[in-house]
C-alpha positions as CSV (number, residue, x, y, z in Angstrom):
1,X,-4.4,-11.2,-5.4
2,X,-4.6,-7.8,-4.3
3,X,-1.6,-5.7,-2.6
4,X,0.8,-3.1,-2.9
5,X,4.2,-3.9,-5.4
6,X,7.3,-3.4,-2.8
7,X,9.8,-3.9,-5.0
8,X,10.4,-5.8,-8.5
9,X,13.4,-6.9,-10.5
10,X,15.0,-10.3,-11.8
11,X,12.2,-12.0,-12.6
12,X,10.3,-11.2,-9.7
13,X,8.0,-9.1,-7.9
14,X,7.7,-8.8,-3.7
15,X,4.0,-7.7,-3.1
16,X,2.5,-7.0,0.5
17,X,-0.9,-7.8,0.8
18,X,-3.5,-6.1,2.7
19,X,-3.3,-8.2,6.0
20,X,0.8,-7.1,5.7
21,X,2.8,-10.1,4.8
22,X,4.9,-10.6,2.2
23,X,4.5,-12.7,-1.1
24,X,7.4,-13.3,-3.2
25,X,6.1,-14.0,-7.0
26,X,7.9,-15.2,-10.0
27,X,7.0,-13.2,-12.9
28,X,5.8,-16.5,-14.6
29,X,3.0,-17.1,-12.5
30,X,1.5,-14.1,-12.9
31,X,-1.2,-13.5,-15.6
32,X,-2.0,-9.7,-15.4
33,X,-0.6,-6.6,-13.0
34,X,-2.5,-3.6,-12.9
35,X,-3.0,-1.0,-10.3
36,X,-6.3,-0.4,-8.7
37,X,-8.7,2.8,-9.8
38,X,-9.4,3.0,-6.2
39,X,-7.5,3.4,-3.1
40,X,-7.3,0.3,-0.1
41,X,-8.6,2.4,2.6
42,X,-11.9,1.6,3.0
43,X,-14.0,4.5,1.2
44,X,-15.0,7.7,3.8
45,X,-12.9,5.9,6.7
46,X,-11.5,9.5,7.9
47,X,-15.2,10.8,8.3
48,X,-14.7,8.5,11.5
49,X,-12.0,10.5,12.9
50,X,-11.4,13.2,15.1
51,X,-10.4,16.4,13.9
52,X,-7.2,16.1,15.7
53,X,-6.6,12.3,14.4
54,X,-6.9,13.8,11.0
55,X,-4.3,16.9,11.8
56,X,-1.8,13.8,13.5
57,X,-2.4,12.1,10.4
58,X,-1.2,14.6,7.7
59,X,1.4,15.5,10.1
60,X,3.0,12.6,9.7
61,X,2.2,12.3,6.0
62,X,4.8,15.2,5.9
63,X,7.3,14.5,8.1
64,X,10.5,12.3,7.0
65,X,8.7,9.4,9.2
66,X,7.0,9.0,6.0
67,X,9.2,8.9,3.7
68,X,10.3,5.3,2.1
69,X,13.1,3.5,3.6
């Protein structure tokens, strides 16, 4: 199972997987957690952007929209 840890504690850890839905594990059935050498966006995705999409993009990166709730 691959996706991104949203929160863990008592025994448990809340992953989102890549299509976006929630999976609440016990830490008993899980085996092995590591995190990935390599990123979930699909390699050289941004080369497929305009110039402006990219400038929107870091925009946002920096602005408190981004920030964790």
């Amino acid at each position: 199972m691959t996706g991104l840890v949203r929160e863990a504690g008592n025994g448990k850890v809340l992953v989102h997987l890549a299509r976006g839905e929630p999976v609440e594990l016990s830490l008993d059935e899980i085996d092995e957690m590591k995190e990935s050498d390599v990123s979930v966006m699909p390699e050289d995705l941004y080369r497929t952007w305009s110039p402006q999409a990219l400038r929107d993009l870091f925009a946002y990166l920096q602005s408190d929209a981004a920030l964790p709730q």
